[in-house]
C-alpha positions in Angstrom: -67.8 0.9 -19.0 -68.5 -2.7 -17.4 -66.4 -4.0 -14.9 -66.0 -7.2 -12.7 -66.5 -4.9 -9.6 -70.2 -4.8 -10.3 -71.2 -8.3 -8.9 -68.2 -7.6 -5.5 -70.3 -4.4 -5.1 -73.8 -6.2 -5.8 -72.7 -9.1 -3.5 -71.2 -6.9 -0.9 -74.9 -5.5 -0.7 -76.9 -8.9 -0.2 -74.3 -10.4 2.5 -75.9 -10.7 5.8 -71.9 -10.2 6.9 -72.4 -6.6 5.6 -70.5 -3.1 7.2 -69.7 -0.3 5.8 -67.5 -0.8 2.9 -64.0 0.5 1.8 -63.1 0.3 -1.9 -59.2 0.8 -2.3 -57.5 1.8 -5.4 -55.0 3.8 -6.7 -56.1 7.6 -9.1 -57.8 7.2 -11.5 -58.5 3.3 -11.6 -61.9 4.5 -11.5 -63.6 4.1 -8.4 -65.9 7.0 -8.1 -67.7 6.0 -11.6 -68.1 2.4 -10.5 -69.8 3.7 -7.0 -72.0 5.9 -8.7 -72.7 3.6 -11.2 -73.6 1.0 -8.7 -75.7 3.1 -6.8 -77.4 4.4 -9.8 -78.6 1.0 -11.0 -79.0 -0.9 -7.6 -80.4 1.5 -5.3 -83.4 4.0 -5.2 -81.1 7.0 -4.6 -77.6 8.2 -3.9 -75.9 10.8 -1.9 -72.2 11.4 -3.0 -69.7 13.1 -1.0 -66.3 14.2 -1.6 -64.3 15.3 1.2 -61.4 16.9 -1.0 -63.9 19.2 -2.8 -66.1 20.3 0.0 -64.3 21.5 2.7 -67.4 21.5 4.9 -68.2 18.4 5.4 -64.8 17.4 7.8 -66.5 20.0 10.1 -69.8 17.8 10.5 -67.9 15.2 11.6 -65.8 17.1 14.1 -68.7 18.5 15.7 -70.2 14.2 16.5 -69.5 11.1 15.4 -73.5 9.3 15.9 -74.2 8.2 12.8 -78.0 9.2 13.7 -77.0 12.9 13.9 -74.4 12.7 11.2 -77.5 11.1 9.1 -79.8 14.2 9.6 -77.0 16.2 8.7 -76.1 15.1 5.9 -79.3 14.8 4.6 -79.7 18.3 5.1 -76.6 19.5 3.9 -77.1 17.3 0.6 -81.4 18.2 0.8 -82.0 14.4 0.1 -83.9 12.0 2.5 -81.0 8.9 3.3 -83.0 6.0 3.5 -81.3 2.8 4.8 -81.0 0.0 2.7 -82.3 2.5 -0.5 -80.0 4.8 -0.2 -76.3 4.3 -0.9 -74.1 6.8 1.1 -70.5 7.1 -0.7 -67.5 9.1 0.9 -64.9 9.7 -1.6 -61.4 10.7 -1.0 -62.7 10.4 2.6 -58.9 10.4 3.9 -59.2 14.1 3.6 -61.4 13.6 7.1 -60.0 11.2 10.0 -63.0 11.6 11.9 -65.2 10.6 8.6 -62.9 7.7 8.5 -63.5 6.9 12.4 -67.1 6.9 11.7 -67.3 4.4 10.0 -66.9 2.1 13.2 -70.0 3.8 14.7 -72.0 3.1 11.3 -71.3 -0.7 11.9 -71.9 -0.9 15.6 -75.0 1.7 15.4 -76.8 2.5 12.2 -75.4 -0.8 9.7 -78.7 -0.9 8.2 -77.6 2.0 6.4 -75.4 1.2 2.7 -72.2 3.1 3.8 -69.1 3.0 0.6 -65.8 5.3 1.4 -63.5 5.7 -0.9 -60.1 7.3 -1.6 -57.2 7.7 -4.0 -54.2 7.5 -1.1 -56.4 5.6 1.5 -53.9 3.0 1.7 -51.1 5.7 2.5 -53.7 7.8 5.1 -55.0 4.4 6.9 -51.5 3.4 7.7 -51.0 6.2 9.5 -53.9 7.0 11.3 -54.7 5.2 14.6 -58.5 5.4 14.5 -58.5 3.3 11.8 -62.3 1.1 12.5 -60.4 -2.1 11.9 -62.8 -5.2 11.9 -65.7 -3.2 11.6 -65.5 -2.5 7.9 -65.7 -4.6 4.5 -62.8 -4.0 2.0 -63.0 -4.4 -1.5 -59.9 -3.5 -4.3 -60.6 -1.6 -7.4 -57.6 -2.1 -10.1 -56.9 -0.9 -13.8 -59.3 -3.1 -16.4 -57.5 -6.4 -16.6 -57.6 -8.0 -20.2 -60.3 -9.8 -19.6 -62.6 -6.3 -18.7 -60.4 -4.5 -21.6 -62.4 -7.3 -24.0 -65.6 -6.3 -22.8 -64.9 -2.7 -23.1 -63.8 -3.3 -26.7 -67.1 -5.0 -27.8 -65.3 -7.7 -27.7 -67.5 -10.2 -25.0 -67.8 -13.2 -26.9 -64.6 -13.5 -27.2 -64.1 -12.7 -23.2 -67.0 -15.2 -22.9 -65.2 -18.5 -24.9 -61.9 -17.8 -22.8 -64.1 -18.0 -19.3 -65.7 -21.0 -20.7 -62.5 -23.3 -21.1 -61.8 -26.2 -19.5 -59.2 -28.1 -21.1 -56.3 -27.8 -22.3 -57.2 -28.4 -26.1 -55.9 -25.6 -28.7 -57.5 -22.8 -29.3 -58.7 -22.4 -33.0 -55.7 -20.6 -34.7 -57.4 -18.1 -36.4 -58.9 -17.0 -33.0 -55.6 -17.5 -31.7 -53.9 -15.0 -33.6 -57.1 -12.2 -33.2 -56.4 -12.8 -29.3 -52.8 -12.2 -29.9 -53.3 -8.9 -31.4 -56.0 -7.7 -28.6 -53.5 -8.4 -26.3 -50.9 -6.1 -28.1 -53.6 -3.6 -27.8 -54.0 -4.0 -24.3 -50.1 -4.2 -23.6 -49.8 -0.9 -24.8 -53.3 1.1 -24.2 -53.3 -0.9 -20.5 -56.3 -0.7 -18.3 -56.3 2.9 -17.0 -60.3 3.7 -17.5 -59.4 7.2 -19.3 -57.3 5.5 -21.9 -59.0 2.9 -22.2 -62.2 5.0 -23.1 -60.2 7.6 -25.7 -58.9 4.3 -27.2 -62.7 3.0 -28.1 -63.6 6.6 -28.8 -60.8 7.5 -31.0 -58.6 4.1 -32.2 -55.7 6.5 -31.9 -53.0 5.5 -30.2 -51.5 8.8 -30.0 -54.2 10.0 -28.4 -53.8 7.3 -25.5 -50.3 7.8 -24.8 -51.2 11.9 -24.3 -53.9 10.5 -21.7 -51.4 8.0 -20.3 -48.8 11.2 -20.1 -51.6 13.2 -18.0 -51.8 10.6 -16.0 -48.3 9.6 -15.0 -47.9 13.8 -14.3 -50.8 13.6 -12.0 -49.1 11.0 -10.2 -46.1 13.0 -9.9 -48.1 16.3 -8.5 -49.5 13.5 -6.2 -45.8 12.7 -4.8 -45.5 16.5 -4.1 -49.0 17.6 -2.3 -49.3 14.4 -0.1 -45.9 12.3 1.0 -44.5 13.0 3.2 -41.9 16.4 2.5 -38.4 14.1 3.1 -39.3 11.5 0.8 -40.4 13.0 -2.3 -37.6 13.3 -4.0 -36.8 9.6 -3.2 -40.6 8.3 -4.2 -40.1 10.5 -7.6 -36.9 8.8 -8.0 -37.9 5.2 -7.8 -41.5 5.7 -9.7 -38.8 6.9 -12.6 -36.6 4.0 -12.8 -39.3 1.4 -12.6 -38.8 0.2 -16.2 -35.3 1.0 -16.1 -35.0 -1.9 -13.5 -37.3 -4.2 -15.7 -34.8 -3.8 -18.3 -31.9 -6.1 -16.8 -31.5 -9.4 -17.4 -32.0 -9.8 -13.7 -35.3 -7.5 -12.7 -34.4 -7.9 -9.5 -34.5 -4.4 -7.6 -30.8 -2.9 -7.5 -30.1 0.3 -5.3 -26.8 0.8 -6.3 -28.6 1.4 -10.1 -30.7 4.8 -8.8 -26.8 5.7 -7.4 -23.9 3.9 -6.5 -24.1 4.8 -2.7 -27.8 3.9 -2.4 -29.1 1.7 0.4 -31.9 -0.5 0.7 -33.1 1.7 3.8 -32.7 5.2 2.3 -35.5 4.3 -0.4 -37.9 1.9 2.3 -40.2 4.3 2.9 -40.2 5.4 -0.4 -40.8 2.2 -2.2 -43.4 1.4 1.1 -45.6 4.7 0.2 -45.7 3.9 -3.8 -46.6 0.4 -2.6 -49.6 2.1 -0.3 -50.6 4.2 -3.0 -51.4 1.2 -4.9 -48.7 2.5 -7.7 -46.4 -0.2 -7.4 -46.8 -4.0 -7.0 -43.7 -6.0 -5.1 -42.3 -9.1 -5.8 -40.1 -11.3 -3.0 -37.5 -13.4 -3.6 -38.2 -16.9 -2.2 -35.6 -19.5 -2.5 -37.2 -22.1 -0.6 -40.4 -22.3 -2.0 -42.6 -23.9 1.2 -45.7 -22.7 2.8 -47.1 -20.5 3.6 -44.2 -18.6 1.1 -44.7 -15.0 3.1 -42.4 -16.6 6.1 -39.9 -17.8 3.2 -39.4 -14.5 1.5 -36.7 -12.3 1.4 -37.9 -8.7 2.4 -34.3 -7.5 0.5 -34.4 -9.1 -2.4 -37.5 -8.1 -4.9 -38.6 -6.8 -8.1 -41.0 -3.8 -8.3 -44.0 -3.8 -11.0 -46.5 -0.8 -12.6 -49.7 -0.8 -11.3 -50.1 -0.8 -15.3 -48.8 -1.7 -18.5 -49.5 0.7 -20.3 -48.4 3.5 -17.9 -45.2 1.3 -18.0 -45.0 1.3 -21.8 -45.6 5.2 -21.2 -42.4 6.2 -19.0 -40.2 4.1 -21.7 -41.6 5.9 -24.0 -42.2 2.8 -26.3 -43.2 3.6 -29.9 -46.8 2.7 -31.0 -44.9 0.5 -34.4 -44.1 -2.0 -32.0 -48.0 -3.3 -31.8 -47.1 -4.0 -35.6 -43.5 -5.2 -35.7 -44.0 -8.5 -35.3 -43.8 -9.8 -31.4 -41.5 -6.9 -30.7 -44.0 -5.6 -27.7 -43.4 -8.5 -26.2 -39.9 -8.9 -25.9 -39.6 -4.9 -25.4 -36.3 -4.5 -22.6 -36.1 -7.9 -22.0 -39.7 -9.0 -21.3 -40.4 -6.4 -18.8 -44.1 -5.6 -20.7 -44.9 -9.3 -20.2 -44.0 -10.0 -17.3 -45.7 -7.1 -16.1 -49.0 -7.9 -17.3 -48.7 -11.4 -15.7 -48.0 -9.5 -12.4 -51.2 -7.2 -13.3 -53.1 -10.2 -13.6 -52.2 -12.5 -11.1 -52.7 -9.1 -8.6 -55.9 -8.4 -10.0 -57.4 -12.3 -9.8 -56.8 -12.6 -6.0 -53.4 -13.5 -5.8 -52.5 -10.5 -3.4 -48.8 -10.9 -3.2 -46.4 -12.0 -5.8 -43.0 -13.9 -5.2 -40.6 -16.0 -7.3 -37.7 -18.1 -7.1 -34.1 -18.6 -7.9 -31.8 -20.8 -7.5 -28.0 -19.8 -7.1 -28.4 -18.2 -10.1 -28.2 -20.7 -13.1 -32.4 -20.9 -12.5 -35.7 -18.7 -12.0 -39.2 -19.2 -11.6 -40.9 -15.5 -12.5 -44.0 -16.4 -10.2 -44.5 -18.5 -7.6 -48.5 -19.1 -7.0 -49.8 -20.3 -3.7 -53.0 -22.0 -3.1 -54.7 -24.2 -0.4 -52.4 -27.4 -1.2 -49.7 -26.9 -3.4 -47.4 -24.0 -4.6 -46.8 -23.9 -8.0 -44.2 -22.6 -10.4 -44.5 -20.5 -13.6 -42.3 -19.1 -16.0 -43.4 -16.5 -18.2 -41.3 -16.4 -21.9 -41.6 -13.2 -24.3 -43.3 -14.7 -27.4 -43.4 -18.2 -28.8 -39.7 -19.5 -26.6 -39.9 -23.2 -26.3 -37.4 -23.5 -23.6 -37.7 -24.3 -19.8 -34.7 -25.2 -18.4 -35.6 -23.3 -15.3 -38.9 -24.7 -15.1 -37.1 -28.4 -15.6 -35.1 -27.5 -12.9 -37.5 -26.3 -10.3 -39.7 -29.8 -11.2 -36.7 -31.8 -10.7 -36.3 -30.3 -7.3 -39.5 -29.5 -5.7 -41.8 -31.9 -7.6 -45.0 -30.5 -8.0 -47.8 -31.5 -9.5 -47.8 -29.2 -12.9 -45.3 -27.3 -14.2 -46.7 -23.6 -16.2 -45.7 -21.4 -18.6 -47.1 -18.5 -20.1 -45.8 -17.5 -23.9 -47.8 -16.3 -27.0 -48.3 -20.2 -28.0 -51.1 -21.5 -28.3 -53.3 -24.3 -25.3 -50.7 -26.8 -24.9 -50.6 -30.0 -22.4 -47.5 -32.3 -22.4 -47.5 -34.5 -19.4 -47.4 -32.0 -16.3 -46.0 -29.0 -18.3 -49.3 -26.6 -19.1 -49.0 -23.8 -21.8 -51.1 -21.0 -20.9 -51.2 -18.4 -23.6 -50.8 -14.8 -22.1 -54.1 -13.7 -22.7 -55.3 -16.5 -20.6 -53.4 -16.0 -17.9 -56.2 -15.0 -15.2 -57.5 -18.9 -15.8 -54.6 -19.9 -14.4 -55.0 -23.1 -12.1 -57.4 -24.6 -14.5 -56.9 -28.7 -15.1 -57.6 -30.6 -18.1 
């Protein structure tokens, strides 16, 4: 199965700014098959290594940390001569192993002209709490669920992928291949981007069979809570993970305590919500009213909304019905837009945009995203199917001024003075001028 992460990886291997490399993602997102892929088809040889499944190789790393001597050794262990720059090395679910984790500092200082990947499932819950972490001396690159865009080339569908990356203005899409995009994207709301469903979808076009894979997963996620957080929080990391779309479903998605239980704090669930958000389970979105840069030092920590890492994981735990690809736009407008506007966090996440925010303003207005570049910040309201409205994004213009106003609803290309309609399945071209 292609995805965008080839050319990161392939790049990642020319730069003369080079280290060893940590790919982050949450379970089954589908890093190990990328790094053996890449190795397979862009180096001579490649030695894989999972810490979780064999318990011996934590001991190598205990007994030294020179990456000479832990070369030799592995070599032996795996019976394969590691070559540098032919040979890529990959340590998967190398949070299992501090020390293999440390190492990777001694690899950059003292044997970088070996191709070093590690890779693990909680490594953004492990790395926050070890101290050895070989900060500055390691590359980082993000693995997420297939956006639309890589769901269209996993579908056979690439020339369409290839006329949406080759737009640059804002002139209407043909309607015919309007409405095919339209129905790909109802597809992709509800078989999402996890690789496993995504590849039982193309094998099988049963969509029965993908919410039984989407139901493995989310379970997996769940024996996940109970084998590595930490014993005190489970209960409270189960809790919230449960009553993710249950939150999407108000009017206001903002994140409400007081819903999970009417004596709920903010600070019983922090850690909670702060482990699902290492895991890379959960995306979060600040409230900013006063939408200045850089908007990180304008949010409010209290007040956000929590996303799925997917859609269609999301479209899983509500256990939405498989009819509603057919009845009409009702995928779209499912609880109150929460499908929609999770996809647009999904894809904003997934194109760089690394932390999400939106506005309000005393509550008779709200942006859904607020997206931050080099010189301007600007607004964009997401609308559940062909709404024509934009009072809040009229609002928001009249007050801050920028230079374009967005929206993203199932209509088609639109440009009407400095109010852009993106269609949804275009979203990850956001930014684009006419």
């Amino acid at each position: 199965m292609k995805r965008d992460i080839y050319a990161k990886l392939e790049k990642w291997k020319g730069s003369p700014r080079r280290k060893p490399l940590v790919l982050n993602g949450a379970r089954q997102v589908g890093k190990t098959y990328a790094l053996k892929h890449f190795g397979k088809t862009s180096y001579n040889n490649v030695v894989y290594l999972n810490f979780e499944k064999d318990e011996k190789l934590d001991a190598f790393f205990t007994d030294t940390l020179d990456p000479k001597q832990l070369i030799k050794i592995l070599g032996i262990h795996t019976e394969t001569i590691i070559e540098p720059g032919n040979t890529l090395l990959i340590f998967d679910e190398v949070q299992e192993s501090a020390k293999a984790l440390n190492s990777l500092k001694y690899f950059c200082e003292e044997a970088n002209e070996y191709h070093l990947v590690a890779a693990g499932s909680l490594l953004g819950v492990k790395t926050k709490q070890e101290k050895g972490f070989p900060v500055g001396k390691v590359n980082f690159l993000d693995l997420y669920p297939l956006t639309f865009f890589e769901f269209l080339s996993a579908t056979g569908n690439e020339q369409s992928r290839s006329f949406l990356e080759n737009i640059h203005a804002f002139d209407p899409i043909p309607e015919p291949l309007h409405q095919k995009l339209v129905l790909f994207l109802k597809y992709y709301l509800f078989v999402g981007g996890m690789p496993e469903a995504v590849a039982e979808y193309i094998k099988h076009d049963n969509f029965t069979i993908v919410r039984d894979v989407q139901m493995e997963i989310l379970n997996a996620y769940e024996r996940d809570f109970s084998k590595h957080a930490p014993p005190h929080d489970i209960m409270k990391i189960t809790t919230v993970w449960k009553q993710i779309h249950r939150q999407l479903a108000k009017e206001n998605k903002k994140f409400i305590f007081s819903a999970i239980r009417k004596s709920a704090r903010g600070r019983d669930y922090e850690d909670a919500i702060q482990w699902l958000v290492d895991a890379g389970l959960i995306y979060k979105s600040y409230l900013v009213e006063t939408p200045k840069f850089p908007l990180s030092a304008y949010a409010d920590s209290n007040a956000f909304k929590i996303f799925s890492l997917d859609v269609g994981l999301l479209g899983a735990q509500s256990n939405l019905s498989p009819h509603a690809i057919i009845d009409g736009n009702t995928l779209f407008t499912e609880f109150k837009g929460a499908m929609t506007e999770n996809f647009i966090a999904q894809e904003l996440i997934a194109s760089l945009h690394r932390e999400l925010y939106y506005w309000t303003s005393s509550g008779t207005a709200e942006i859904d995203f607020l997206i931050q570049d080099d010189h301007e910040i600007y607004p964009l309201e997401v609308k559940a199917g062909e709404n024509q409205k934009k009072k809040s994004l009229l609002v928001y213009g009249e007050k801050y001024a920028p230079s374009a106003l967005s929206r993203a609803t199932l209509m088609n290309l639109k440009h009407d003075g400095n109010i852009y309609n993106y269609p949804l399945y275009l979203l990850s071209r956001f930014g684009m001028k006419p």
